[in-house]
LUMVOKE-53998 format. One record per residue (C-alpha): x, y, z; residue in one letter; chain. Coordinates in steps of 0.5 Angstrom, whole numbers, plus 2048, in hexadecimal, padded with zeros to 3 digits. Example, Ala and Ser with C-alpha at 12.3 -4.5 7.8 and 13.67 -1.06 7.14 Angstrom:
<atoms>
   px   py   pz  r  c
  819  7F7  810  A  A
  81B  7FE  80E  S  A
</atoms>
This chain:
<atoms>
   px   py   pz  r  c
  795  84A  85A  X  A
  795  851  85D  X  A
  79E  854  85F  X  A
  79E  85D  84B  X  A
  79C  85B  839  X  A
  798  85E  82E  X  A
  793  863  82F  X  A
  792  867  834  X  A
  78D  863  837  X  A
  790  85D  836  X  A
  796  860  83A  X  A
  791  862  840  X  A
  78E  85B  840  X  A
  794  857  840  X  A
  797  85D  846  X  A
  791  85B  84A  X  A
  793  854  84A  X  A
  79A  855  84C  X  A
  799  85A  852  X  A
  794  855  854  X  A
  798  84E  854  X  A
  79E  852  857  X  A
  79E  853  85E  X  A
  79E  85A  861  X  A
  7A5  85D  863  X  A
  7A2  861  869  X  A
  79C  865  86D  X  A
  79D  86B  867  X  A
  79B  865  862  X  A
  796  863  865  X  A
  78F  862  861  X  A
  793  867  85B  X  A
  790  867  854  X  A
  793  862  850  X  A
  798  867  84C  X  A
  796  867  846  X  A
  79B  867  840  X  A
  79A  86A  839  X  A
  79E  86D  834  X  A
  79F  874  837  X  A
  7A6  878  839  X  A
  7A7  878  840  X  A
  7A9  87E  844  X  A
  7AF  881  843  X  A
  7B1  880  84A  X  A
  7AF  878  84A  X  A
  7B5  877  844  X  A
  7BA  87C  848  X  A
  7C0  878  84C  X  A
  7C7  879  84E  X  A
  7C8  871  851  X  A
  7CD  86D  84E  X  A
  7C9  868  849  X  A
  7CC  862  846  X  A
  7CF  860  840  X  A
  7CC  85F  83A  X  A
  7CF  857  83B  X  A
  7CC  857  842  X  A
  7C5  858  840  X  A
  7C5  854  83A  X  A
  7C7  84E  83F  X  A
  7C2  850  844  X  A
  7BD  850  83F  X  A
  7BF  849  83D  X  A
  7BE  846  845  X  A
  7B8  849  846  X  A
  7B5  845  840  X  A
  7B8  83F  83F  X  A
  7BA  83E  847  X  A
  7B4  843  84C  X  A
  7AF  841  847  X  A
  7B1  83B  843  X  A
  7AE  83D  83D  X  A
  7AC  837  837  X  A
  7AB  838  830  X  A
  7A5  83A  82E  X  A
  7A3  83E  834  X  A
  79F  845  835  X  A
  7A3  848  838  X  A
  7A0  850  83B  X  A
  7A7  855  83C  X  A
  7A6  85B  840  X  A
  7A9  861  843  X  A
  7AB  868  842  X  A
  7AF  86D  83D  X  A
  7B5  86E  841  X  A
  7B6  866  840  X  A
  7B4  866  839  X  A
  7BB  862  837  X  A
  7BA  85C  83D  X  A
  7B3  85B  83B  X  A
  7B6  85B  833  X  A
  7BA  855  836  X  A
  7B4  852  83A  X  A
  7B0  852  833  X  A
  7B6  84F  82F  X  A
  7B8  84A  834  X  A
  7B2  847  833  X  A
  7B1  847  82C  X  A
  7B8  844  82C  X  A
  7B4  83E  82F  X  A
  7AF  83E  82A  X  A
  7A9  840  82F  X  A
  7A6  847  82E  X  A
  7A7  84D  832  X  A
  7A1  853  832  X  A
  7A5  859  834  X  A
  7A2  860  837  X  A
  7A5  866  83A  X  A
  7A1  86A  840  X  A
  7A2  870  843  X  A
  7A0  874  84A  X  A
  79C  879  845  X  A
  798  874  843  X  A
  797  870  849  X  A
  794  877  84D  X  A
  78F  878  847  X  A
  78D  872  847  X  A
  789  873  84C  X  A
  789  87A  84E  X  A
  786  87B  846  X  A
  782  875  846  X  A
  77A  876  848  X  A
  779  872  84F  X  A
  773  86E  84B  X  A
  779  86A  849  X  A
  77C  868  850  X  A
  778  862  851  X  A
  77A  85F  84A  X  A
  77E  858  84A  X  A
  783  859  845  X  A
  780  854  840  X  A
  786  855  83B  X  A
  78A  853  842  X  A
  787  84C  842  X  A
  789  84B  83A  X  A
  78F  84C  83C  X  A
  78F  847  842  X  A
  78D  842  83D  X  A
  792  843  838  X  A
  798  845  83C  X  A
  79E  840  83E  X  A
  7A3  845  842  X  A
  7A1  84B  844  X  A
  7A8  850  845  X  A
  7A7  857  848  X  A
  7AD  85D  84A  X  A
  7AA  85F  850  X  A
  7AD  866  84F  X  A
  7A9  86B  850  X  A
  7AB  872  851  X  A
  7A7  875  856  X  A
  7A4  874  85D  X  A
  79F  879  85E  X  A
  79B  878  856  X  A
  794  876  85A  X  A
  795  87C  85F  X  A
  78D  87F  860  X  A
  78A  879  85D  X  A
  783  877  860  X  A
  783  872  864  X  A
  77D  86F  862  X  A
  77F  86F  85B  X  A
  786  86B  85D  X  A
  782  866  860  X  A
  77D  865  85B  X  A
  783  863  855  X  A
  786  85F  85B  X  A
  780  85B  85A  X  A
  77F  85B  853  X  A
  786  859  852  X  A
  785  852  857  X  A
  783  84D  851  X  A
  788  84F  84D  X  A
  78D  84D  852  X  A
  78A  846  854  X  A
  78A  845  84D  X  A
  792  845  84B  X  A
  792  841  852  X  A
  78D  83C  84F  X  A
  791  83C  849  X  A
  797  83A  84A  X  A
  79A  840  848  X  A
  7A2  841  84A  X  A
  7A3  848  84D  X  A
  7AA  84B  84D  X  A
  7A9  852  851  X  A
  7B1  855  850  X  A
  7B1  85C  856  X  A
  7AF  859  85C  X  A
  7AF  860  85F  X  A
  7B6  860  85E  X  A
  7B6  864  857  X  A
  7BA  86A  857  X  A
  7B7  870  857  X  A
  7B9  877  85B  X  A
  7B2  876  861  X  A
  7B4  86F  862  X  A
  7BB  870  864  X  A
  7B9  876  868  X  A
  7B5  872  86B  X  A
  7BA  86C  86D  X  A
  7BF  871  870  X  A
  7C3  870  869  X  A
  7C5  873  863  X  A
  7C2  873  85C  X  A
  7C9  86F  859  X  A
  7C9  86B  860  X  A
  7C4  869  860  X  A
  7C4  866  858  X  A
  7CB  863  85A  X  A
  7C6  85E  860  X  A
  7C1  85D  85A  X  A
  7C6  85B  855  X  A
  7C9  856  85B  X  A
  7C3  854  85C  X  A
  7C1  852  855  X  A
  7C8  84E  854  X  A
  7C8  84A  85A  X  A
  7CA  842  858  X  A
  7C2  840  857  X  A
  7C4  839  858  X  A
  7C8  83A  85F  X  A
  7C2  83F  860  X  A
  7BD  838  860  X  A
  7C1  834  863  X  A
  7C1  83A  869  X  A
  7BA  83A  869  X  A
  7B8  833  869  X  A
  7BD  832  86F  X  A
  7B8  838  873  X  A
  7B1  835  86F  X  A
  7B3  82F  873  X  A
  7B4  832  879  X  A
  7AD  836  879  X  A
  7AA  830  877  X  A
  7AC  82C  87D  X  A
  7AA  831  882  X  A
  7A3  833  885  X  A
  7A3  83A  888  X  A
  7A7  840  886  X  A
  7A8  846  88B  X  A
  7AA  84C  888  X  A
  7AC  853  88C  X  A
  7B0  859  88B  X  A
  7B2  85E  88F  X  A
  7AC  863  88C  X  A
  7A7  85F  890  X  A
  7A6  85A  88B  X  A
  7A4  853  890  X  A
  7A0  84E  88B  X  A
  79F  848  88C  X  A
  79C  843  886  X  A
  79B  83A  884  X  A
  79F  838  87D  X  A
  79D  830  87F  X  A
  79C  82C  878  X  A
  79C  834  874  X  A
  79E  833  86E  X  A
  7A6  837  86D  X  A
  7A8  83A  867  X  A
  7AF  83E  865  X  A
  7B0  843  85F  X  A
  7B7  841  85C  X  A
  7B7  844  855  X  A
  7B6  83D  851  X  A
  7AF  83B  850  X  A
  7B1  834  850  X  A
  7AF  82D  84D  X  A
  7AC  82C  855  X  A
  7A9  833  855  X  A
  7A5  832  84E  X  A
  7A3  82B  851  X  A
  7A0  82D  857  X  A
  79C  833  854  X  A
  799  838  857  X  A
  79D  83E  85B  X  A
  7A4  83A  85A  X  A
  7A2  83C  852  X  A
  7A5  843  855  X  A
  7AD  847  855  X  A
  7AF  84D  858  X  A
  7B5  850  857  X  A
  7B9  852  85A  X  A
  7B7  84B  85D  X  A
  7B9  849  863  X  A
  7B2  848  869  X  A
  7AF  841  86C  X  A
  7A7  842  86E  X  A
  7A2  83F  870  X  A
  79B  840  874  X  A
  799  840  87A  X  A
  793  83A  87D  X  A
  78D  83E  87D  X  A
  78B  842  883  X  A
  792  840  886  X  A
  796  846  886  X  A
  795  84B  88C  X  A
  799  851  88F  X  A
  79B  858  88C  X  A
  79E  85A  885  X  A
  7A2  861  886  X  A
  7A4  864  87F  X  A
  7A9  869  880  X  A
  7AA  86C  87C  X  A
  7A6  86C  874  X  A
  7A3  871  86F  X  A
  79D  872  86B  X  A
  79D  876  865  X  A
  7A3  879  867  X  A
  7A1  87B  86E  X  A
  7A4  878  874  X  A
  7A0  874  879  X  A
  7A3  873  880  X  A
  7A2  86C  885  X  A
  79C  86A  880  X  A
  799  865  886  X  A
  796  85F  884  X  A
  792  85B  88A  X  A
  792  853  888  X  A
  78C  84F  88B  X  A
  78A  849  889  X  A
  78E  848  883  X  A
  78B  851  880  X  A
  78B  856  880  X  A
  787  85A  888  X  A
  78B  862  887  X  A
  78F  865  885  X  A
  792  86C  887  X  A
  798  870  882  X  A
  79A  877  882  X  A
  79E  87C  87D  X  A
  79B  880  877  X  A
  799  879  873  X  A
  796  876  879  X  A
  78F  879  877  X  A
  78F  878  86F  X  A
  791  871  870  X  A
  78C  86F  875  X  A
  786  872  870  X  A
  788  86E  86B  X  A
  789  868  870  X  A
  781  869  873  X  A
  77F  869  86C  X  A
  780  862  86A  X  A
  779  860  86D  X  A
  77C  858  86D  X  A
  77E  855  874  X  A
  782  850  870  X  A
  788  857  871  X  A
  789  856  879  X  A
  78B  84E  879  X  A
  793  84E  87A  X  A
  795  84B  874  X  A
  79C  849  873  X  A
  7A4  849  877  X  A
  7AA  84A  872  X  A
  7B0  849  872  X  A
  7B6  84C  86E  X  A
  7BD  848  86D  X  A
  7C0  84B  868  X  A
  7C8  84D  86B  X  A
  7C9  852  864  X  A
  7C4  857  866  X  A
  7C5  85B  86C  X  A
  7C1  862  86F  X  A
  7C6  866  875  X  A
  7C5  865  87B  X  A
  7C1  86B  87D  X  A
  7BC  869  878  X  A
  7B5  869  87B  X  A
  7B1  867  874  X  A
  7B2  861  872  X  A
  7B1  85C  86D  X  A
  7B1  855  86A  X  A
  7B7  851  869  X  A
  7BC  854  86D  X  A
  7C0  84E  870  X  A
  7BC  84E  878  X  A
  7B7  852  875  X  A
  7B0  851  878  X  A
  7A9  853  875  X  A
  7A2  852  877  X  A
  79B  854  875  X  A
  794  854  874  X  A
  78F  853  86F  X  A
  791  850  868  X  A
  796  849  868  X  A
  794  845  863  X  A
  79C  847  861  X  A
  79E  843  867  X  A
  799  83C  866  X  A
  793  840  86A  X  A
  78C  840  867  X  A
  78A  847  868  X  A
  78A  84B  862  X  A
  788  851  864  X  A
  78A  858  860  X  A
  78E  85A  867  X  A
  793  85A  86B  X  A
  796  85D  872  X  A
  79E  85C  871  X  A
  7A3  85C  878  X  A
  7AB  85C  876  X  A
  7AE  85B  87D  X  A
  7B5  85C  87C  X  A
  7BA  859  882  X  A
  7B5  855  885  X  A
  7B6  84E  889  X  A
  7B2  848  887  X  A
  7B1  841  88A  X  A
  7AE  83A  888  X  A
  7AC  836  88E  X  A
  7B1  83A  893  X  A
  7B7  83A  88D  X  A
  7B9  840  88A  X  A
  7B9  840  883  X  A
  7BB  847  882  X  A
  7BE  84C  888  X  A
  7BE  854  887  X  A
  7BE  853  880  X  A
  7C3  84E  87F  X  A
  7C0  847  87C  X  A
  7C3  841  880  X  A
  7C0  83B  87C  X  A
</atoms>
C-alpha cells in the first residue's frame, strides 16, 4: 500500500514500512521519503503548541480504542508503535495497551530533524537500496500503529527530484511486503493532525481545527460502519460515476463489479478475513472507496487549490483519457517543483487514474470557504492517480496525483449521491 520503530536503524526500517502501507495525505506527500524515526529531540518548534489537549483520562481511553477496537490486537502479538516527541504520553499508552494484552509493543520516537538528515546527510549511492531490516519487519509484525504527526510541510524543500524518486523505487518492495503479510495498519492523522500550517491551510485556527480532529476521532465506530456499509452497498450497485465541481472538474468513470471498501476506525472479524486493503484503518476514519474499471475514467480533474513543500499551486489540471493521465497544466510558486518531481518518476504506472473517495464522517467539518480539502469530511470527495493498492487496486507504484474537490456534485447512473458537498445516500 501506498496513502511513519530499537536502534536508529531499526526505527528507519520500520518508518519506511509505515509510510509506504499508509495512503498519502496530498500532492505535498506525494513520493516523500519515508520519515525516518530515531531517538533524537525534534525541533523546538515541533513540541511548541497552545491548542486545547485532552486529558490525561482521555488519551488513555483513546489508546485503548485503538488497540483493542481499530487494531484488534491478540495476545502474542508484535505490535510496531510509532510517533513523534510531542505525543510521547498517547504512544506511552499505545505500547502499555498493548502489552496489557499480552502482545508485544516495539516503540520509537522520530523527528522532522531527523527525517531531512536522513536523506540530505546520506550519500545518494544508497538511494536505491531496499530496506532489508524493512522486509524482516513485514515478516514479523502483526500490527503496525503509526501517529502521522509531522510538524513541518516543507522538510524536503531542494531535494533533488532524481534522488525522491530513486527512494520511492526502492521503497516499493517493502510496501507489498506488509501487504503480502497481512499485516494490520493503523494509521491515526489522516491529514487532520493539528498543526498551525494545516490549519491555515483550511481556513482555521490551530485549536479549531484540533476540536475537528478530536470529534473526528470520537465518532460512534459502530454508527460509523453501519453508515458506510449503507453508501458501500449503494457504490456497489451502481455503474457509472459522474463527478463535477464548479472548478471545471467534469469526470467521468465505470465502477461495475469494483471492489468497494469503508475505512471506519475497526479493523473487524470481516476485515481480517478478507485481507488485503481491508487489513487498514485511518482515523479520524470515516471514507468509502473504491477504483475504477481500467481505462474507464475520462474527463477533466481541476485541483483548485493545493500545496507542495509549502507553495501554493493553483487550478493544478489534470486531462483523463482512457483511464491516465494525457496533460497537465498548473500554476503558482509550487507548480514548477512539483512538476520536476512528477517528471522524474520515469514509470508509466504514475498517470493511470486510480481511485474515488468518499468522506461520510458528519463530526469533521472544513468552513465553507475552504478550497483545500481533505479525506473524511461527510460529502467530501477526493480522486487520484498513481498508487491504489489502498483502495483494492493492483498498482503499487511509489506514487500518487491526489485532488480534493470540495463542493462537488456526483451521480451514480443519473442519481446524485452527493450534491454541492452534501451526501444524499
Amino acid at each position: 500500500m501506498n496513502r511513519s520503530l530499537v536502534t536508529a536503524a531499526l526505527a528507519v526500517a520500520v518508518c519506511t514500512a509505515l509510510a509506504a502501507c499508509q495512503k498519502q495525505s496530498g500532492n505535498e506527500a506525494a513520493n516523500a521519503p519515508a520519515a525516518a524515526a530515531g531517538t533524537a529531540t525534534a525541533p523546538a518548534a515541533a513540541t511548541a503548541t497552545a491548542v486545547p489537549r485532552p486529558s490525561a483520562t482521555e488519551l488513555e481511553q483513546l489508546a485503548e480504542r485503538l488497540v483493542t477496537q481499530s487494531a484488534a490486537v491478540k495476545e502474542g502479538e508484535v505490535v510496531l508503535v510509532s510517533g513523534r516527541p510531542q505525543d510521547a504520553e498517547l504512544i506511552e499508552n499505545i505500547a502499555v495497551q498493548v502489552r496489557k494484552l499480552g502482545a508485544f509493543p516495539l516503540v520509537t520516537y522520530g523527528s522532522d530533524r531527523m527525517s531531512r538528515r536522513m536523506f540530505f546527510d546520506v550519500s545518494d549511492k544508497y538511494d536505491s537500496q531496499t530496506d532489508k531490516l524493512g522486509l524482516e519487519l513485514a515478516d514479523i509484525a502483526d500490527v503496525a500503529i503509526g501517529l502521522n504527526n509531522g510538524t513541518s510541510e516543507n522538510l524536503f524543500e531542494g531535494a533533488d527530484p532524481k534522488r525522491m524518486a530513486a527512494r520511492g523505487k526502492a521503497d516499493e518492495a517493502v510496501s507489498q511486503a506488509f501487504l503480502n503479510e497481512g499485516v494490520r495498519i493503523v494509521e491515526v492523522g489522516n491529514n487532520l493532525y493539528p498543526t498551525p500550517w494545516r490549519a491555515e491551510r483550511y481556513g482555521m485556527t490551530e485549536a479549531q481545527l484540533a476540536d475537528a480532529f478530536w470529534k473526528g476521532l470520537n465518532i460512534d465506530y459502530a454508527q460509523l460502519q453501519t453508515r458506510g456499509e449503507q453508501i458501500k452497498a449503494a457504490i456497489s450497485a451502481g455503474n457509472e460515476l459522474h463527478i463535477t465541481n464548479p472548478n471545471g472538474t467534469d469526470l467521468k468513470l465505470q465502477v461495475k463489479d469494483r471492489r468497494v471498501l469503508v475505512s471506519d476506525g475497526i479493523i473487524s472479524p470481516d476485515d481480517q478475513k478478507a485481507g488485503g486493503p481491508s487489513l487498514a484503518a485511518f482515523l479520524p476514519a470515516g471514507e468509502v472507496y473504491t477504483t475504477p474499471v481500467p481505462g474507464s475514467a475520462q474527463g477533466k480533474v481541476v485541483h483548485t487549490r493545493t500545496y507542495f513543500r509549502g507553495k501554493p499551486i493553483d487550478n493544478l489540471t489534470l486531462t483523463i483519457d482512457g483511464g491516465k493521465i494525457t496533460s497537465m497544466t498548473g500554476d503558482g510558486p509550487g507548480y514548477g517543483d512539483f512538476k520536476a518531481e512528477y517528471d522524474a518518476v520515469e514509470d508509466p504506472r504514475k498517470d493511470q487514474f486510480a481511485f474515488v473517495d468518499f468522506g461520510i464522517n458528519p463530526n469533521v467539518t472544513l468552513p465553507a470557504s475552504s478550497t483545500v480539502g481533505t479525506w473524511v469530511p461527510a460529502g467530501a470527495v477526493t480522486v487520484g492517480t498513481g498508487s491504489n493498492t489502498w483502495a483494492g487496486g493492483d498498482n503499487s507504484v511509489p506514487y500518487g496525483v491526489i485532488a480534493f474537490l470540495p463542493g462537488s456534485t456526483v451521480t451514480l447512473d443519473g442519481k446524485a449521491i452527493i450534491e454541492k458537498g452534501v451526501l444524499k445516500l
